[in-house]
C-alpha positions in Angstrom: 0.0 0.0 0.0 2.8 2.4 1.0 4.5 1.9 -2.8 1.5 2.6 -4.1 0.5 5.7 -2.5 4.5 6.9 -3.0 4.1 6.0 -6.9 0.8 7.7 -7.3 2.5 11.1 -5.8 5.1 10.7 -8.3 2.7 10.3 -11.0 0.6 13.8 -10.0 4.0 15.6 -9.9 5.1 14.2 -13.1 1.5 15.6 -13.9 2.8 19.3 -12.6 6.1 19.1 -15.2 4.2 18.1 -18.1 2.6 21.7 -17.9 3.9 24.8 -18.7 1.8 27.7 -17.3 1.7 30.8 -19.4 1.3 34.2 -17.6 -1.5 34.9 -20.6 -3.5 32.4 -18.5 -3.6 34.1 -14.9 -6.7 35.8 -14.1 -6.9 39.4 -14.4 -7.8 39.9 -11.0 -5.3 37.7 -9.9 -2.6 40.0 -11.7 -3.8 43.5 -10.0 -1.5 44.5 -7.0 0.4 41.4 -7.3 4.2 41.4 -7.8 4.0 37.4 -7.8 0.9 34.7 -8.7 1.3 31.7 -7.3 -0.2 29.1 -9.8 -0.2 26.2 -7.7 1.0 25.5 -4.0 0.2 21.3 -3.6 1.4 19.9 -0.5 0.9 15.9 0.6 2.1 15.1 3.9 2.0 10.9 4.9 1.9 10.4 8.4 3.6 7.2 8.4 4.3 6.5 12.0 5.1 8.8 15.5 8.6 9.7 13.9 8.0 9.6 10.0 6.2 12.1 7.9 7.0 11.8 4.0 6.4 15.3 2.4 6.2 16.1 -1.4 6.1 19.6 -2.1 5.4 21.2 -5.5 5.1 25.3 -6.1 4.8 26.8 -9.3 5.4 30.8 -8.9 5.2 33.4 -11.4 6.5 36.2 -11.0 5.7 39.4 -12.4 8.2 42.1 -11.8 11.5 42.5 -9.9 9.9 43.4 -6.8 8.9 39.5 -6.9 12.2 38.1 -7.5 12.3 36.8 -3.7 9.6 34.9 -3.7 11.0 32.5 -6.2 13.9 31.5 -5.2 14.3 27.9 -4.3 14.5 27.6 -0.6 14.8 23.9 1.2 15.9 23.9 5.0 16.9 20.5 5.9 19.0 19.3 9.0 19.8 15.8 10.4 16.2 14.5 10.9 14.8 15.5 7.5 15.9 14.4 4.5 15.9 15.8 1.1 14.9 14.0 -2.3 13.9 14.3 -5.8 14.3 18.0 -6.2 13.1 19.1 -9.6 13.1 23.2 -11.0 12.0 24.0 -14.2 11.9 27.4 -15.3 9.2 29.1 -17.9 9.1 32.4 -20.0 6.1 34.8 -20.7 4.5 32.4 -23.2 5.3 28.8 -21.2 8.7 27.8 -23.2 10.8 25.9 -20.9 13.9 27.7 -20.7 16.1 25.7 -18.6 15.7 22.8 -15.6 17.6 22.7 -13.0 18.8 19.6 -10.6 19.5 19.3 -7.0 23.5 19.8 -8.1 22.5 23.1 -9.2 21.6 24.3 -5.5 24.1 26.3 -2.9 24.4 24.2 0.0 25.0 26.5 3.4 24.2 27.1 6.8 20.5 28.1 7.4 21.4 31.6 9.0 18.5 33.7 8.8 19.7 35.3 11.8 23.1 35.7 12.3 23.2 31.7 13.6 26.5 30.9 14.4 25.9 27.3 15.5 23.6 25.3 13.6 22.7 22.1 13.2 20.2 23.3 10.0 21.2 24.0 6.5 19.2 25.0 3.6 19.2 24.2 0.0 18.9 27.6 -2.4 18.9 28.2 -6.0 18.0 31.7 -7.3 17.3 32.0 -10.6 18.3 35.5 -12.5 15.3 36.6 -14.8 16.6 38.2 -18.5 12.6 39.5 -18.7 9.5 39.5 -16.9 7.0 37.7 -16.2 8.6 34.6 -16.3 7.6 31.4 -13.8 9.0 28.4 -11.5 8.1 25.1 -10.9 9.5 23.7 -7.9 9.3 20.2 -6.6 10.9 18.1 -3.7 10.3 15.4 -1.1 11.2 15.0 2.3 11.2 12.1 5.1 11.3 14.3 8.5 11.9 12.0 11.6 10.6 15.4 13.4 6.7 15.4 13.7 6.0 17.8 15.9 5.9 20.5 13.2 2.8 20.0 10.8 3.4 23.1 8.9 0.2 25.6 9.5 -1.9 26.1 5.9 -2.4 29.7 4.4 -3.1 31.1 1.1 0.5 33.1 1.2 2.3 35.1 3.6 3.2 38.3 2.4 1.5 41.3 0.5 1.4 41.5 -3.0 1.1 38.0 -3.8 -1.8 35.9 -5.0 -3.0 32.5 -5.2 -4.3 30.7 -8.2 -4.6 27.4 -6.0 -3.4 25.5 -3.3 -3.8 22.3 -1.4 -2.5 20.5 1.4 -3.1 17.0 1.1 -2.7 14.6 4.7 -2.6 10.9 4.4 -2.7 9.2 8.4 -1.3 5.8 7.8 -0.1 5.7 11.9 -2.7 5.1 13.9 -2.2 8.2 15.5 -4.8 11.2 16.2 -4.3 13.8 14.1 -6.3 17.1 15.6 -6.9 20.3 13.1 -8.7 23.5 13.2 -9.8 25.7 10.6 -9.4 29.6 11.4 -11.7 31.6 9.0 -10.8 34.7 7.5 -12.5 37.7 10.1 -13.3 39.8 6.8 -13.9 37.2 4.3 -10.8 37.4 2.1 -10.9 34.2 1.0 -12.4 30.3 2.2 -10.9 27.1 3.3 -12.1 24.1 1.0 -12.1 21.1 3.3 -12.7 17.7 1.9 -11.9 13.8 2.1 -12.6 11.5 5.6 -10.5 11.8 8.8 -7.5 10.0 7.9 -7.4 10.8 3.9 -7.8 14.8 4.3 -7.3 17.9 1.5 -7.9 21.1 2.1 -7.3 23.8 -0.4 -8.1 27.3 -1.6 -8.7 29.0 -5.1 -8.6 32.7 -6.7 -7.2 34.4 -3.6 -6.5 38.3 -4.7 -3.5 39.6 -3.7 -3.3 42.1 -0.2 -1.7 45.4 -1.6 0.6 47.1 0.3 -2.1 49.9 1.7 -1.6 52.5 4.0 -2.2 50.9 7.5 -2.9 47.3 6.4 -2.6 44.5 8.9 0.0 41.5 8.1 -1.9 38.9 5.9 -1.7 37.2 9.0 -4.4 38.6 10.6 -6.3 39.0 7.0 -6.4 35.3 5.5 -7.7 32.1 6.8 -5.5 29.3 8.1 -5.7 25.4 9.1 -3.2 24.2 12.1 -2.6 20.6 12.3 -0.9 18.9 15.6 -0.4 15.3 16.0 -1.3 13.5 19.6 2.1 12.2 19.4 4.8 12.4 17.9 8.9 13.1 17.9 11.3 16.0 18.2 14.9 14.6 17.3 14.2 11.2 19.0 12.6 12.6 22.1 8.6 11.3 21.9 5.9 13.1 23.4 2.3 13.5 23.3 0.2 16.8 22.9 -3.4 16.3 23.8 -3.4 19.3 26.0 -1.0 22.1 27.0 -0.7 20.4 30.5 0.8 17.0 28.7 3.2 19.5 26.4 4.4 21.4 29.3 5.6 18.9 31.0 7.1 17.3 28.2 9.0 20.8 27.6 10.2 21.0 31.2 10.8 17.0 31.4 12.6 16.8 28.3 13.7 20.3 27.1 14.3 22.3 30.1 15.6 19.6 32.8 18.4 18.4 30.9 19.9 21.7 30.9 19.1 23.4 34.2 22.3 21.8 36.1 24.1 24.7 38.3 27.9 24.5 38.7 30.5 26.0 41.2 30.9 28.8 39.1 27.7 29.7 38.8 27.0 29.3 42.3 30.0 31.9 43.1 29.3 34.2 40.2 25.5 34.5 42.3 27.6 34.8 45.5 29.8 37.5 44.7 26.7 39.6 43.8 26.4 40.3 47.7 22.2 40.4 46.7 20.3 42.2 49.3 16.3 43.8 49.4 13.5 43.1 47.9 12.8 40.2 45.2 12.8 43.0 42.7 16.2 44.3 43.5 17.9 41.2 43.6 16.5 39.9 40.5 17.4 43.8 38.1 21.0 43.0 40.2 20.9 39.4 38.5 19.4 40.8 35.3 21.8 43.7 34.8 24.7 41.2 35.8 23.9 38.8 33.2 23.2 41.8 30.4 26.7 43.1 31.1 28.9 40.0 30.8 26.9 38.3 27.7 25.4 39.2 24.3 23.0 37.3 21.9 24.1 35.1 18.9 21.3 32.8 17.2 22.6 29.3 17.6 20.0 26.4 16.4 22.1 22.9 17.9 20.6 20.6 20.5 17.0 18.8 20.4 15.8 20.7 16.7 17.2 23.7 17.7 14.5 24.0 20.8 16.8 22.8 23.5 18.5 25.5 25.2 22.8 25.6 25.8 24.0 24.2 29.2 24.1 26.9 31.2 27.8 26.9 32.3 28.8 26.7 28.2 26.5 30.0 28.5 28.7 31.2 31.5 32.1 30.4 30.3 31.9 31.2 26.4 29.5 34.6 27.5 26.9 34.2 24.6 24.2 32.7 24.1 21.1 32.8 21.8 17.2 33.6 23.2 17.0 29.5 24.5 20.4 29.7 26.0 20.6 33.2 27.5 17.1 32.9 29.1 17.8 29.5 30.5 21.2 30.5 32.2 19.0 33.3 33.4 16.8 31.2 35.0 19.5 29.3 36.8 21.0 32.6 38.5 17.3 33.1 39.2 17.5 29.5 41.0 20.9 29.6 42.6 19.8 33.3 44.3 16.4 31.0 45.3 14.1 32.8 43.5 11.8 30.8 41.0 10.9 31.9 37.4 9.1 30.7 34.6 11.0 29.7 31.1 8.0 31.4 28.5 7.9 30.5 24.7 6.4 33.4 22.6 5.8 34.5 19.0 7.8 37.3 18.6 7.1 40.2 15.9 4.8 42.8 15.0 1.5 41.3 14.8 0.4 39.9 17.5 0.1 36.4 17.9 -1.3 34.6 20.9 -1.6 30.2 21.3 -5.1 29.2 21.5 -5.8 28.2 24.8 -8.1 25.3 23.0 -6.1 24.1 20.3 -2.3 23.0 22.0 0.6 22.8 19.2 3.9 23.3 18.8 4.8 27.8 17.9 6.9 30.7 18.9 10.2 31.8 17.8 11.3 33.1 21.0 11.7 32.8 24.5 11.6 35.0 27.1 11.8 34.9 31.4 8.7 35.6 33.8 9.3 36.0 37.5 6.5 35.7 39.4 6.3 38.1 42.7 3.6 39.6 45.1 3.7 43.0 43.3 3.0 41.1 39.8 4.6 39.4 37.0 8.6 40.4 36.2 9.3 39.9 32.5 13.2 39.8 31.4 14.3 40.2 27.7 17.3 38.2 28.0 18.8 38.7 24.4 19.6 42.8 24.5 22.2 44.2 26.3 20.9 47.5 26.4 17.0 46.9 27.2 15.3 47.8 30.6 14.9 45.5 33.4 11.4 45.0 33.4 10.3 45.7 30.4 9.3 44.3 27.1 9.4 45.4 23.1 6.4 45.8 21.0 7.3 42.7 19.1 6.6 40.7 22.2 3.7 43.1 24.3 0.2 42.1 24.4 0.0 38.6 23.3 0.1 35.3 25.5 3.0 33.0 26.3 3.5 29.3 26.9 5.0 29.7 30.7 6.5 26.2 31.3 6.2 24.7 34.9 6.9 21.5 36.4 3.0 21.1 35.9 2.7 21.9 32.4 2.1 25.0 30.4 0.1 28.2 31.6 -1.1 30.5 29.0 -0.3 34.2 30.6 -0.5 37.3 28.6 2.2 39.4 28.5 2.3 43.5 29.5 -0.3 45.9 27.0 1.2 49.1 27.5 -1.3 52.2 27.9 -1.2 55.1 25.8 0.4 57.6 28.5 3.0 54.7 28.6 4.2 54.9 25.7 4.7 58.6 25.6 7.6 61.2 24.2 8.3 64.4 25.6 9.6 67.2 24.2 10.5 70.5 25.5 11.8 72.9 23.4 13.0 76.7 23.9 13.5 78.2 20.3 15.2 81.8 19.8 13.4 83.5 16.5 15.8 85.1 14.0 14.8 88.4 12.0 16.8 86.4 9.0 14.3 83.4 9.1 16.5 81.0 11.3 15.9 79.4 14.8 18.6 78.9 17.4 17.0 76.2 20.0 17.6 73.6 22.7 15.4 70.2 23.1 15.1 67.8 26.2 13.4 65.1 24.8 12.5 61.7 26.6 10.7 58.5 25.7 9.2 55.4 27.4 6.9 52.3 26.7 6.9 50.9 23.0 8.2 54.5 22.1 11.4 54.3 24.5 12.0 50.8 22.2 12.2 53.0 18.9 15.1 55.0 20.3 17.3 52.5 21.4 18.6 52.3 18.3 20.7 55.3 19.0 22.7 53.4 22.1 25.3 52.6 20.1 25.9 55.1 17.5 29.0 57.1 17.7 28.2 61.0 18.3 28.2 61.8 14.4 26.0 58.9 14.0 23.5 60.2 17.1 23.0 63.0 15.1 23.0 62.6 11.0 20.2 59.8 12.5 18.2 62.2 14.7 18.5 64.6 11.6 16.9 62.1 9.2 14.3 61.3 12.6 13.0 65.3 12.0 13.5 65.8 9.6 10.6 68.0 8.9 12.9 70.8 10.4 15.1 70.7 8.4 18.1 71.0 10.8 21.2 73.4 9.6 22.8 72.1 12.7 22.0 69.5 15.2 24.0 68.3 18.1 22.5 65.4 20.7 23.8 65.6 24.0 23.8 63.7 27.3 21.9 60.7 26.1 20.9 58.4 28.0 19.8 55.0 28.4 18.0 54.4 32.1 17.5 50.5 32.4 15.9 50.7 35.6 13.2 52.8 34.4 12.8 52.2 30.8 13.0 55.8 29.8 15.8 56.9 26.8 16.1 60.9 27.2 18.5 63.3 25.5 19.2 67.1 24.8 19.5 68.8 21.4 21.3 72.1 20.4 20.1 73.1 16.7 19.6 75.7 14.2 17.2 75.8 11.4 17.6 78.3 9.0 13.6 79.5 6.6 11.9 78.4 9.4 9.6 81.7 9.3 8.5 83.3 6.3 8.3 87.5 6.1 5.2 89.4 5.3 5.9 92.8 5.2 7.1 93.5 8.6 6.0 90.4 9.9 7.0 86.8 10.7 4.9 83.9 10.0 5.7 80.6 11.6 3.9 77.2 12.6 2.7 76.5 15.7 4.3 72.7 15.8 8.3 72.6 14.9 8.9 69.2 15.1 5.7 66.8 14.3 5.2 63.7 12.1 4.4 65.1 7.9 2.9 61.8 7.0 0.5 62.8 3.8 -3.1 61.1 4.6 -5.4 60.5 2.2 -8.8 59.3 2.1 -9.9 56.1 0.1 -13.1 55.6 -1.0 -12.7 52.2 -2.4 -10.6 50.6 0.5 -11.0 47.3 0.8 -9.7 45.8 3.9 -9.6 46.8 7.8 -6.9 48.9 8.8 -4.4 49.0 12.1 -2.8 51.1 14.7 -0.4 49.2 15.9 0.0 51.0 19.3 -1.6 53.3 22.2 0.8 56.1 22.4 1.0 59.7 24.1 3.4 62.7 23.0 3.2 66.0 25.0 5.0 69.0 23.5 5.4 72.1 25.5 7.6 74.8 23.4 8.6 78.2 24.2 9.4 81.0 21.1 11.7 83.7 22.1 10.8 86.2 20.3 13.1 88.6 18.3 14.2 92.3 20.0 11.7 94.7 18.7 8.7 92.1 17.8 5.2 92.0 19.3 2.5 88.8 19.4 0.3 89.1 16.7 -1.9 86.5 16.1 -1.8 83.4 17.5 -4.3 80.5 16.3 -7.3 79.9 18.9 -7.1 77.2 21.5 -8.4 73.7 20.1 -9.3 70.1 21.4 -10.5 67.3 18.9 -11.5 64.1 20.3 -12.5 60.6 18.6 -12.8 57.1 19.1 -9.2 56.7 17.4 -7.6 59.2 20.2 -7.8 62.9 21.7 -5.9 66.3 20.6 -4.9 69.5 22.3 -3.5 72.4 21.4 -3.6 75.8 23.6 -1.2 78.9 23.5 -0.1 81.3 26.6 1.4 84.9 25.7 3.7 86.8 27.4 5.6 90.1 26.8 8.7 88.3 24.4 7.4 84.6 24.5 5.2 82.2 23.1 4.1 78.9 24.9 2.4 76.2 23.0 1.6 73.4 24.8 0.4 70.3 22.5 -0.7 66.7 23.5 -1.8 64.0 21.3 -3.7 60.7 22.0 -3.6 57.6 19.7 -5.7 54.7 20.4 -4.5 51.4 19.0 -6.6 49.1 17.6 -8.0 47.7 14.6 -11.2 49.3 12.6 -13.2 48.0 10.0 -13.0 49.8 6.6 -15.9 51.7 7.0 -13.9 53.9 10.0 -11.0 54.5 7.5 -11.8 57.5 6.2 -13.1 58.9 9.7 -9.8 58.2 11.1 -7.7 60.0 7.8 -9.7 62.8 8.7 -9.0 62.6 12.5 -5.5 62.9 11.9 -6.1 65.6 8.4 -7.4 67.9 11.3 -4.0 67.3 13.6 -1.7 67.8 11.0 -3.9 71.2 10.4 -3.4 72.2 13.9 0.4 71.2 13.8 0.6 74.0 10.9 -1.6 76.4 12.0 0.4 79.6 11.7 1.5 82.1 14.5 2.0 85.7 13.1 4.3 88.2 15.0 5.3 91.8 13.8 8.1 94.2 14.2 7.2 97.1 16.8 
């Protein structure tokens, strides 16, 4: 029966070869904001026993334009446990004329490094075609036997914008005895339908004629867009290791049995290194003294070796060598945690910027990163244990406001990580700027950030001075600085706040009208052009809640009065809240401004409501302040 079901595949990807897919034949509405169309996408996957699934894979991609170049190269990641066969590429021109095939000798064979890795066990198979005109298309075939069968591979139309789907199936064949679970997740805005057909242990599920998500202003990842089917296996095998995952409690404590256990031995050295740290006061100080400790003596490479890549480095190989990657770093961590008696929770989460919680009802193997929770009577400490330069006790935006698998010796808890309110993610700027008769402005900034905001700016920590400010130049650059110097910045990682001064000059920053001087109210505010879209088509997002407060003094020139100033203004909304007010003195001008943004994500119908939400800001921002020579 088996050689039969393995010829038959053959046979249907013989099938695929023998055509030749002419671009004249996509559908039009296929082609329209695509830079790629992805003709077919056929998957069968034979669940032969707890550690063998066969896979034959066979994509044919054509691609339309350069910007779709990517999306057709030849990609196979392979490592110990999965082996690769029969790989077959054939490439196409405009019309369907084979222009050349290509073998498995053809490929680059190197280290799957995605991220820097510098230890891996994985390596990946690529051939990249280069394209003498466009469209032109490739079919792509291979077959693997993966020992590893905890990873079913999720099913989804595509995963990135500007690409479309002609068709696609993902074919399961359960020869193993073994319960195979699977849940659909619709589409929330009806982009497109899951076909589901065939009996429990001969599945196919497929779509057809999915449109292509164009790169829109404020679109959410495809992600959150299209529909998907997960599949998880009630038992199965991660490089030799078996398990079963009928529930997130069985998991868990296959993950801490298995996983964690192994590699959660203290030494002598670790034992003094704790020691010598002399920790005294509350949980909370001893664990930022651990935290910073650890931060300051180690630094983050990628390394994918040990059980699949999910088995974190021995702690003392962390210790000694002083790197580790997100597994490793958090798990020596966690051991300093221990040896200084203070418990903590190893947390697996899916790091990015969607985001992506487990479902508590459905358990199955996810994430891409791992993180540290410390449980306490004041609440939940979370530790980024991969940057050496982020604050204790707080967390990105690639890894706020979704769940977490927290591993314990009893299995897995699903606990949400921190949502950060609007007035926490907040800038502040105060500025003090000297009007010129000539035009120019001479002024002085103290600016400071926190929350999601403070994450944005830590990308100036280790920039050189010169490189501090050509970057906060091309950050405002709606000034249109003449000079710029940042001063005493820094970092405060017990607080998570970044704050810095600026010394600048702008030169046209006021315009003359007769004996006058006309300037904006706002010098430095975000020039994003919004338009309104009467045809939009999908929801749209604000990623985050966040807060900025100006407060800005103009010094005026010798010999100038206040003219006009704009009138006092608030505009509220469902998507936020806006204020704007002026105080005059004798020689000065204070404008005090303070936005609200609410994150979330609104239906089309709200997107024009919100365009012109923010039209009437960037209104206010600009709203001119006249002063005139006495």
């Amino acid at each position: 029966m088996m050689k039969i079901l393995v010829l038959g595949a053959f046979s249907v990807a013989s099938l695929y070869f023998a055509q030749s897919y002419p671009a004249s034949a996509i559908p039009e509405n296929l082609k329209k904001n695509a830079n790629v169309v992805i003709r077919k996408d056929f998957t069968t996957a034979q669940i032969n026993k707890v550690d063998q699934i066969k896979y034959q894979y066979n994509t044919v991609t054509t691609v339309l334009n350069k910007d779709g170049n990517d999306q057709a190269v030849a990609y196979i990641p392979y490592d110990k446990a999965r082996r690769i066969s029969n790989v077959k590429v054939t490439i196409y021109d405009e019309a369907g004329k084979k222009i050349k095939s290509v073998s498995k000798s053809d490929f680059q064979d190197i280290a799957n490094n995605p991220q820097g890795i510098f230890y891996s066990d994985n390596r990946v198979l690529v051939y990249s075609y280069t394209p003498a005109q466009y469209p032109y298309t490739v079919d792509f075939s291979y077959e693997t036997d993966d020992e590893n069968t905890v990873f079913i591979p999720d099913f989804v139309p595509f995963t990135t914008i500007k690409t479309s789907l002609e068709e696609a199936q993902f074919k399961i064949i359960n020869t193993s005895g073994i319960e195979l679970r699977s849940k659909i997740y619709p589409s929330k805005y009806n982009y497109a339908s899951v076909i589901e057909s065939g009996s429990a242990n001969d599945k196919t599920y497929s779509y057809k004629n999915v449109p292509a998500i164009d790169d829109a202003f404020m679109i959410p990842q495809p992600v959150k867009i299209l529909p998907a089917v997960n599949f998880a296996l009630a038992k199965f095998s991660l490089a030799g290791k078996q398990g079963t995952l009928n529930n997130w409690t069985d998991f868990g404590t296959w993950i801490y049995n298995d996983l964690l256990i192994p590699v959660s031995a203290s030494t002598p050295a670790i034992k003094a290194e704790v020691a010598s740290l002399q920790l005294q006061g509350s949980v909370e100080d001893k664990v930022k003294k651990i935290y910073q400790y650890m931060q300051n003596k180690s630094r983050y490479i990628a390394v994918a070796l040990g059980i699949g890549g999910w088995q974190p480095m021995m702690p003392d190989e962390v210790q000694k060598k002083g790197y580790g990657d997100c597994k490793g770093l958090t798990n020596y961590m966690k051991v300093l945690l221990t040896e200084a008696g203070i418990p903590s929770n190893y947390c697996i989460i899916t790091s990015g910027r969607s985001q992506v919680s487990f479902d508590p009802e459905f358990p199955s193997m996810g994430g891409n990163h791992v993180i540290l929770m410390v449980p306490t009577e004041k609440g939940n400490i979370w530790l980024e244990n991969t940057s050496q330069q982020m604050a204790f006790n707080h967390l990105s935006y690639s890894t706020t406001d979704r769940n977490v698998l927290a591993v314990t010796p009893k299995g897995i808890e699903l606990i949400n990580t921190p949502v950060y309110k609007a007035e926490q993610n907040k800038e502040k700027q105060v500025l003090r700027i000297n009007l010129n008769e000539d035009n120019s402005i001479a002024g002085t900034g103290n600016f400071s950030y926190t929350g999601n905001q403070y994450d944005y700016n830590l990308r100036f920590v280790n920039l050189n001075p010169k490189e501090k400010n050509d970057a906060v130049k091309a950050n405002f650059d709606i000034l249109n600085f003449e000079k710029v110097e940042m001063k005493n910045f820094t970092n405060d990682r017990d607080n998570a706040v970044i704050t810095y001064d600026l010394d600048f000059k702008t030169n046209n920053f006021s315009k003359k009208a007769g004996n006058s001087l006309l300037f904006r109210s706002v010098p430095i505010f975000s020039d994003v052009v919004y338009k309104t879209d009467e045809k939009r088509e999908l929801p749209f997002e604000v990623n985050m809640s966040f807060e900025d407060e100006y407060e800005i003094a103009f010094i005026l020139p010798m010999g100038y009065k206040i003219d006009e100033t704009p009138d006092n203004s608030t505009i509220t909304s469902e998507f936020g809240s806006y204020k704007l007010s002026f105080v005059k003195n004798d020689n000065q001008i204070k404008v005090t401004r303070k936005m609200q943004i609410n994150k979330g994500l609104y239906p089309k119908e709200k997107y024009n409501d919100y365009i012109s939400f923010r039209k009437k800001i960037l209104n206010m921002d600009n709203s001119k302040i006249l002063i005139t020579k006495i």
